[in-house]
MARPA-725262 format. One record per residue: x negated, y negated, z negated of N, C-alpha, C, O in turn; residue in one letter. Coordinates in steps of 0.2 Angstrom, whole numbers, plus 5000, padded with zeros to 4 digits. Example, Ala and Ser with C-alpha at 12.3 -4.5 7.8 and 13.67 -1.06 7.14 Angstrom:
! MARPA-725262
493450284961493850224961493450164961492950174958A
493650114965493250054964493650004961493349944960S
END
This chain:
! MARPA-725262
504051235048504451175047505151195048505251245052X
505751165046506351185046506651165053506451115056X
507151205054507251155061508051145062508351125067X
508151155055508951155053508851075048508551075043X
509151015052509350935050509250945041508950915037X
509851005041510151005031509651035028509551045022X
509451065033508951115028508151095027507751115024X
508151025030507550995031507550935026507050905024X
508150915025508450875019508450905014508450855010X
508350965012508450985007507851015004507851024998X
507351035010506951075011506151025009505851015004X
505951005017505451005017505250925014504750925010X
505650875015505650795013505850805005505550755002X
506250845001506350844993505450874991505150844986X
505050924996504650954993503950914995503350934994X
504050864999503250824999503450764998503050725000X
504150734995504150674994503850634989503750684985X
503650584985503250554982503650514977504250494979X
503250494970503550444967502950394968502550404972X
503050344965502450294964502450294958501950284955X
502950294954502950324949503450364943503950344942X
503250414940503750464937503550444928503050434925X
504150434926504150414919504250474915504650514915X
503750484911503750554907504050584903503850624900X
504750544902505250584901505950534906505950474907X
506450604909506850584911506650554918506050534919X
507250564924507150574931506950524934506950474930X
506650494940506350434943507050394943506950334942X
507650424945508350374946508450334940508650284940X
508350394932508450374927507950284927508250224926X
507350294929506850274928506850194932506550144931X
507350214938507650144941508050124939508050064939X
508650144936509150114933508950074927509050014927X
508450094922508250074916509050124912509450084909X
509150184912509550214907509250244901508650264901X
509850254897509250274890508950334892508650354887X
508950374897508450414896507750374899507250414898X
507550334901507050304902506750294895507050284890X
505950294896505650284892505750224890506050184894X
505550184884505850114882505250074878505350034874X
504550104880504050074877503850024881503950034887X
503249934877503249894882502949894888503149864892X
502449944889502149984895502550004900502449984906X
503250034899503550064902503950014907504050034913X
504049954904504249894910503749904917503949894923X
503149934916502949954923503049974926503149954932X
503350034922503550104925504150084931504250084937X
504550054926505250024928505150014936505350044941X
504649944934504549904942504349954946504649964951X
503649994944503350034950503950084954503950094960X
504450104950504950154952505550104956505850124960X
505650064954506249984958505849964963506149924967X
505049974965504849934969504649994974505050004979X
504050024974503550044976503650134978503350164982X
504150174974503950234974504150254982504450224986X
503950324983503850344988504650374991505150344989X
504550434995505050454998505750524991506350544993X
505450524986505850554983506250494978506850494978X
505950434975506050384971506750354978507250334976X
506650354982507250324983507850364985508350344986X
507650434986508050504986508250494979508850494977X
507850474975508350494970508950484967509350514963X
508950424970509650384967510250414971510850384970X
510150454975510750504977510750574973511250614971X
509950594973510150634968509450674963508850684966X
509550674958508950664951508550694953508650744955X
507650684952507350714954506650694948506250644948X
506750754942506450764939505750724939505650704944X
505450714934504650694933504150764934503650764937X
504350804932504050864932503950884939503450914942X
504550874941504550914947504250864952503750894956X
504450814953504150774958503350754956503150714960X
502950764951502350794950502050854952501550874954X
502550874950502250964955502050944962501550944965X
502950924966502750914973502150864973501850894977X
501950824971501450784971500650834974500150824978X
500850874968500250924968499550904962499050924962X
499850864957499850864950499950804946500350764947X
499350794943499750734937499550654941499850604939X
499050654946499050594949499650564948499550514945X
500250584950501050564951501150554946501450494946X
500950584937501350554931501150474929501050464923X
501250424933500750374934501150344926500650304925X
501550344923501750344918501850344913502150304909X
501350434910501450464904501350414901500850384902X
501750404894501550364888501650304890501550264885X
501750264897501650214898500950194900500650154897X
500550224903499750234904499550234912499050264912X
499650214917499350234924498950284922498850304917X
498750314928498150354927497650354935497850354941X
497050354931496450314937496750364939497050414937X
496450324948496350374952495650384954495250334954X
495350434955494350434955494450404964494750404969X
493750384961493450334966493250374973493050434973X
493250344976493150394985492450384987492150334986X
492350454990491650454991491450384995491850344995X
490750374997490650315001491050345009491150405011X
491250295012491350315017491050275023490950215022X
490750295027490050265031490150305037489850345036X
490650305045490850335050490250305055490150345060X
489950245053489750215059489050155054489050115049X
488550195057488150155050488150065049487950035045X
488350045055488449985054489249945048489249885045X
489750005050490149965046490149965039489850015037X
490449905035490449905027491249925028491549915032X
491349955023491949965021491950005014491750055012X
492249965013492549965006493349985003493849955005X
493350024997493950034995494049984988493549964987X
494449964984494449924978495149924974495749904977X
495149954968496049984966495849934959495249934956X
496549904959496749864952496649914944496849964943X
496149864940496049904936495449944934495249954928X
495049964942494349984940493949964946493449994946X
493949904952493549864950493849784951493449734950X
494349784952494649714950495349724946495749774944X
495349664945495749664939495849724930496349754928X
495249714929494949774922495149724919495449674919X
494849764914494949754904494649704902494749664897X
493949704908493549674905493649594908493449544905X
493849594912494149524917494649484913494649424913X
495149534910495549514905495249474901495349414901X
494749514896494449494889494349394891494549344888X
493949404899493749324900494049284902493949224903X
494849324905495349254908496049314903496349374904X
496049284898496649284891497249264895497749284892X
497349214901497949204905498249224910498749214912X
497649264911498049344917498149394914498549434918X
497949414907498049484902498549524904498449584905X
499149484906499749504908499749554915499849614917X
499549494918499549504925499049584928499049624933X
498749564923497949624923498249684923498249724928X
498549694917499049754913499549804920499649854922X
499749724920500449764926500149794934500349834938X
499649744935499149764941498749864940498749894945X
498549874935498349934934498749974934498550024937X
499349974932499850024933500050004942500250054945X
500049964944500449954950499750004955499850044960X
499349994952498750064959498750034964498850064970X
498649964965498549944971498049954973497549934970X
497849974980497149964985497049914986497549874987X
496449894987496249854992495649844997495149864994X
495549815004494949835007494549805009494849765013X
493949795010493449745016493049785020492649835020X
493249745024492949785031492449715035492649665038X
491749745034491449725039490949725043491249775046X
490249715045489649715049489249715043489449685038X
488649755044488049755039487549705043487049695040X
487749695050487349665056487649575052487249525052X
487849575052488149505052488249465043488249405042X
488349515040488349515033489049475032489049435027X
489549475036490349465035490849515034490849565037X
491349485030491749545030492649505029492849455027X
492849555033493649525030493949575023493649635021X
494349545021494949565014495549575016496049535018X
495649655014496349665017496849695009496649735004X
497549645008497749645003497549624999497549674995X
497149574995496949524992497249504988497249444989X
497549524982497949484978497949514970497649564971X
498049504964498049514959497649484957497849434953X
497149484957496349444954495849424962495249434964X
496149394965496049394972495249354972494949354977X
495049324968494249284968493749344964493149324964X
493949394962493849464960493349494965492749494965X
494149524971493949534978493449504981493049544984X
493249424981492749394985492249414981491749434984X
492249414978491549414971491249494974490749494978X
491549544972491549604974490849624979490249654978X
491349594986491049574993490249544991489649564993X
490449494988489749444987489349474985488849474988X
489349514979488649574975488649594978488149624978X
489049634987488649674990488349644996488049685001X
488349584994488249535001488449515005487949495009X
488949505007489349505013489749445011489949445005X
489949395015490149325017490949365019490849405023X
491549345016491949355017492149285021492049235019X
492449305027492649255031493649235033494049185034X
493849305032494749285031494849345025494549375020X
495349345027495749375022496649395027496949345030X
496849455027497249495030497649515024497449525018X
498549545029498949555023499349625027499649615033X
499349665025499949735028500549715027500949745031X
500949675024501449655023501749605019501249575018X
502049585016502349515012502649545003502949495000X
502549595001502749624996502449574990502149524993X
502449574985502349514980501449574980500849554980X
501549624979500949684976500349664981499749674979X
500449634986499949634991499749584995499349584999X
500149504992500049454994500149414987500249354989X
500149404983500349384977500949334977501349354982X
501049284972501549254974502249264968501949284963X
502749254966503449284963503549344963503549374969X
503549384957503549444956504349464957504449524958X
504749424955505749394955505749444951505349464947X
506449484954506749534949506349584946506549614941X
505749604950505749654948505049654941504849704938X
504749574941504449574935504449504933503949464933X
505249494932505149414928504749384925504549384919X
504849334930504149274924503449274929503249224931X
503349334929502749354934502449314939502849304944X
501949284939501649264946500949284949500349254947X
501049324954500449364955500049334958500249314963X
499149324956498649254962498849304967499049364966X
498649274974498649294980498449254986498149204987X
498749274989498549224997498449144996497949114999X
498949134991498749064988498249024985498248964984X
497749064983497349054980496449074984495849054984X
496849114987496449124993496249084999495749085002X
496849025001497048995005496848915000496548875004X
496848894995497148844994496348824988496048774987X
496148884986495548884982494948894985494448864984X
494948964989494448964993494448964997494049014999X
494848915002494748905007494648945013494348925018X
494949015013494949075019495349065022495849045018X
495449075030495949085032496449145030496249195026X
496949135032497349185030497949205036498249165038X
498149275037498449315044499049355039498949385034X
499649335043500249395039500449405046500449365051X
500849485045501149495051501649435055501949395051X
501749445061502249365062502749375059502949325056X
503249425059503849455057503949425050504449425048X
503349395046503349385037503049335036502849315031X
502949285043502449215041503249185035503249215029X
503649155037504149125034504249155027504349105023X
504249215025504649255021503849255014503949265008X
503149255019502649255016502249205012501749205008X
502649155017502549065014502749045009502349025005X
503549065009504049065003503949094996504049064991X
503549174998503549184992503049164990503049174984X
502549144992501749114989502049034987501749004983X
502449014990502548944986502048914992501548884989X
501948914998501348885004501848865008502448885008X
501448825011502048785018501648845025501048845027X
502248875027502148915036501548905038501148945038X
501548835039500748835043500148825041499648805044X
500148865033499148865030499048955034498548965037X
499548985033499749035035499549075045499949045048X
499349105047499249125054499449185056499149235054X
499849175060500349255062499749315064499249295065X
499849385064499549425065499949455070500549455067X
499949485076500449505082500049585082499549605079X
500449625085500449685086500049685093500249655098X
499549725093499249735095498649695096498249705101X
498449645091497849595090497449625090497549685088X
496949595092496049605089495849565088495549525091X
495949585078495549535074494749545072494749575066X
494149535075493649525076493149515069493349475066X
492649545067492349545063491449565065491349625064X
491149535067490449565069490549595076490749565081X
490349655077490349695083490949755080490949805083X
491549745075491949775075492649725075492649665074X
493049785076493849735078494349765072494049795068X
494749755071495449785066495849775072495849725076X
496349825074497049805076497649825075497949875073X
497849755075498549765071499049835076499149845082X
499249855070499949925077500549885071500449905065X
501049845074501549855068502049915068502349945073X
502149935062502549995060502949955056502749965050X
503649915058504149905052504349965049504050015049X
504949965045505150005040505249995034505749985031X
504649995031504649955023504549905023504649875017X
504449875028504649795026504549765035504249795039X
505049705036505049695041504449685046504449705052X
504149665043503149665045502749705046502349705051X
502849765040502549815038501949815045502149815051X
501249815043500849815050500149865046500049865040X
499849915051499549945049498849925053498949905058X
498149935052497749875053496949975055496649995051X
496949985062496450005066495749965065495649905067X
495150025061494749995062494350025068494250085067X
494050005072493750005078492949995079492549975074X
492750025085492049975086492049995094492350035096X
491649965099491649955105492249915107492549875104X
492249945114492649905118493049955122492950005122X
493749915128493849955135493850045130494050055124X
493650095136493550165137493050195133493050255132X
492650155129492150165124492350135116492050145111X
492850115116493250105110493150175104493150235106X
493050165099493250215095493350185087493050145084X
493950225086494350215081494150245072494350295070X
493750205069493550265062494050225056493750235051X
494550195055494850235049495450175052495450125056X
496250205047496850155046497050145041497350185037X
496950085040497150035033497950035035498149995039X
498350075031499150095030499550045027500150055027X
499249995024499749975018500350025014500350075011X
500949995017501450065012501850085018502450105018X
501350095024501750145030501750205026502250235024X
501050205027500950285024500550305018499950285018X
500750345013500250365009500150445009500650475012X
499850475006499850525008500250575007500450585001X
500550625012501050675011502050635009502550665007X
501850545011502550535010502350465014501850455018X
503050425012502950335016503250295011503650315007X
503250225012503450165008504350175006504750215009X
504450145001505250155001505350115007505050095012X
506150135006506550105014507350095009507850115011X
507150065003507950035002507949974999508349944995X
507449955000507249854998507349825003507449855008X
507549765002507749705003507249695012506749655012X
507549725018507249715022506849775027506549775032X
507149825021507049875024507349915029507949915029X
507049965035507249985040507350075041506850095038X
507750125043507550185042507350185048506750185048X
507650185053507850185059507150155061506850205064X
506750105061506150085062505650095058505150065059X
505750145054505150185050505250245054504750265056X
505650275056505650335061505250315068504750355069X
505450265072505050235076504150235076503650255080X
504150195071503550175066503050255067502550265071X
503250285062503150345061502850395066502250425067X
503350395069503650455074503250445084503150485088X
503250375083503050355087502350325089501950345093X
502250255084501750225085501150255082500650255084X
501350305076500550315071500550425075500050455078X
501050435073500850495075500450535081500350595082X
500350485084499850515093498950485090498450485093X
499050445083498350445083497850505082498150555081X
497050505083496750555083496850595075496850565070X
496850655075496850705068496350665064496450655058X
495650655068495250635062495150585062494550565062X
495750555062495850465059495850455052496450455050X
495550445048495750425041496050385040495950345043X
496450385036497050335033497050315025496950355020X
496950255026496650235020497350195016497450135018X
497750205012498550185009498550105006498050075006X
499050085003499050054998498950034992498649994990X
499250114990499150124981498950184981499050224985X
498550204974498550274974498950314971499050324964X
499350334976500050384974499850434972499950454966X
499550474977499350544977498550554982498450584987X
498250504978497450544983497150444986497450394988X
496650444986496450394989496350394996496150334997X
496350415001496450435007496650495011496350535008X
496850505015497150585021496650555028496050535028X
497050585031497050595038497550595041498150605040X
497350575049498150585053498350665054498950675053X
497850705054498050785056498450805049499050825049X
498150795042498350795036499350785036499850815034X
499150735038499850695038500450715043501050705043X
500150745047500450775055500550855053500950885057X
500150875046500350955047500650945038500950995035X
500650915037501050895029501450825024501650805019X
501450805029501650715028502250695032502650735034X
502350635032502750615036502450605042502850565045X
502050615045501950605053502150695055502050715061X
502250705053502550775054503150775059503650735059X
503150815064503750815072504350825068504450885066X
504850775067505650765065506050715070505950655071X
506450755072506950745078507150675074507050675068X
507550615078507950565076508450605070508450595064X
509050645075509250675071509250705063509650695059X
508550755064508350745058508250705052508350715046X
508150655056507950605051508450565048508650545042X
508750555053509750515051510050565047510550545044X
509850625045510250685041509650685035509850725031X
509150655032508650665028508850615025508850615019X
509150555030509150465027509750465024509850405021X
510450515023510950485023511350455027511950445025X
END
């Protein structure tokens, strides 16, 4: 690791930084601007959003300085990153089963291949739209519950969010709420605004309002999470930092990590209690994906609390925590060690990182 501020700027965060999405021709900054060297086919408005919204820590480097498609697929560590070419996403393959503790269900689900498909389209012709842009967007999403109890909660729920329940139901499991990592339009539905006019993504509201689940946003985002769902504050129920939200004989806890967005919370899954507690995976939302973290120049974004976040709250977790992300940027899940010896939970002085951030 460098241990020179400029040279780590230049160095190590240029070469594991991430897009969310790289247009396959011309730079990610190109790519945010909308200039003619962007691509300009109607797919491409994806591209646009994913790169204005979502990309990782080179996507927002880049608008100070260009940082190729090629290249930032290479650092990626290959084409996962071209999420673009031609205007196409590209799957990310499906994650082994993961089963830490034979009681928990846990589930992964990414837009496109098992909620919000082609085929979902063909029978709701009034989401076509919605469907289309969800599949380039690589959203995750997860349920987590008891095989004992045959409940389960829904973390990020949004795009075809009666999808998600159904999902659960063919595996049998009674979803009983519904949880949100943060208030982004991608992960709660709601007003897509600027960055995909017209757009109105199902989400919480629909979950709340149709199928009657409760529903938990971090506190930092009940207000901000209301608004954008078109919900009044109180269908709505705060999620606090440090809760234990309870599901059979396992818990979720919330750790908030602002930075990418005021709320930003990351969600420990658990089982025991007290001295017997043990930790088997963390649901990141856009703290962490692998080998990078969420932008940090949106509307409510923090650096300085993503350093924190970071540096403090996520990095003393156990190495072989799995980290289960938002989208699939580059890989459908890490680890905390992963992330600690190649990621951003990697040891960067404040300083460093105020010389990284500009």
């Amino acid at each position: 690791m460098h241990s020179d501020p400029k040279a780590l700027r230049g160095g190590w965060l240029q070469g594991c930084g991430r897009t969310g999405c790289c247009a396959a021709e011309g730079s990610a900054a190109d790519c945010m601007r909308g200039s003619a060297a962007a691509p300009r086919s109607p797919s491409a408005l994806l591209c646009r959003a994913l790169a204005a919204l979502l990309g990782g820590a080179s996507a927002w480097l880049g608008s100070a300085r260009a940082v190729s498609a090629p290249a930032a697929a290479a650092a990626a560590g290959g084409a996962q990153q071209a999420a673009c070419a031609a205007g196409v996403a590209t799957m990310a393959t499906k994650a082994a089963p993961f089963a830490p503790h034979p009681a928990l269900y846990f589930r992964q689900l990414l837009t496109g291949r098992e909620v919000a498909t082609q085929a979902d389209a063909a029978r709701q012709p009034s989401r076509a739209q919605v469907y289309q842009v969800a599949k380039g967007m690589q959203n995750f999403m997860y349920a987590v519950g008891d095989r004992r109890t045959g409940e389960c909660v829904i973390i990020d729920a949004c795009w075809h969010p009666e999808g998600v329940v159904r999902r659960c139901e063919e595996d049998g499991f009674k979803v009983v709420a519904a949880l949100a990592t943060h208030m982004h339009f991608d992960h709660i539905g709601g007003s897509a605004g600027r960055f995909l006019p017209g757009v109105t993504v199902p989400g919480l509201r629909e979950l709340v309002e149709d199928l009657g689940l409760p529903a938990h946003v971090p506190r930092a985002e009940v207000d901000l999470a209301a608004r954008q769902c078109g919900m009044a504050p109180s269908k709505l129920s705060p999620l606090e930092d440090g809760q234990l939200f309870r599901v059979g004989g396992f818990a979720l806890r919330a750790v908030a990590t602002p930075g990418h967005s005021p709320g930003s919370t990351c969600l420990v899954v658990e089982s025991g209690e007290g001295e017997g507690a043990r930790s088997h995976a963390l649901v990141s939302g856009d703290t962490i994906f692998p080998g990078s973290c969420g932008r940090l120049d949106l509307p409510g974004s923090d650096k300085d609390a993503m350093w924190h976040s970071l540096q403090i709250k996520l990095a003393g977790l156990p190495d072989e925590l799995r980290v289960w992300p938002g989208h699939a940027y580059n890989g459908d899940n890490s680890t905390v060690g992963r992330e600690r010896r190649a990621g951003m939970l990697r040891k960067v002085s404040k300083e460093q990182w105020d010389v990284m951030m500009g």
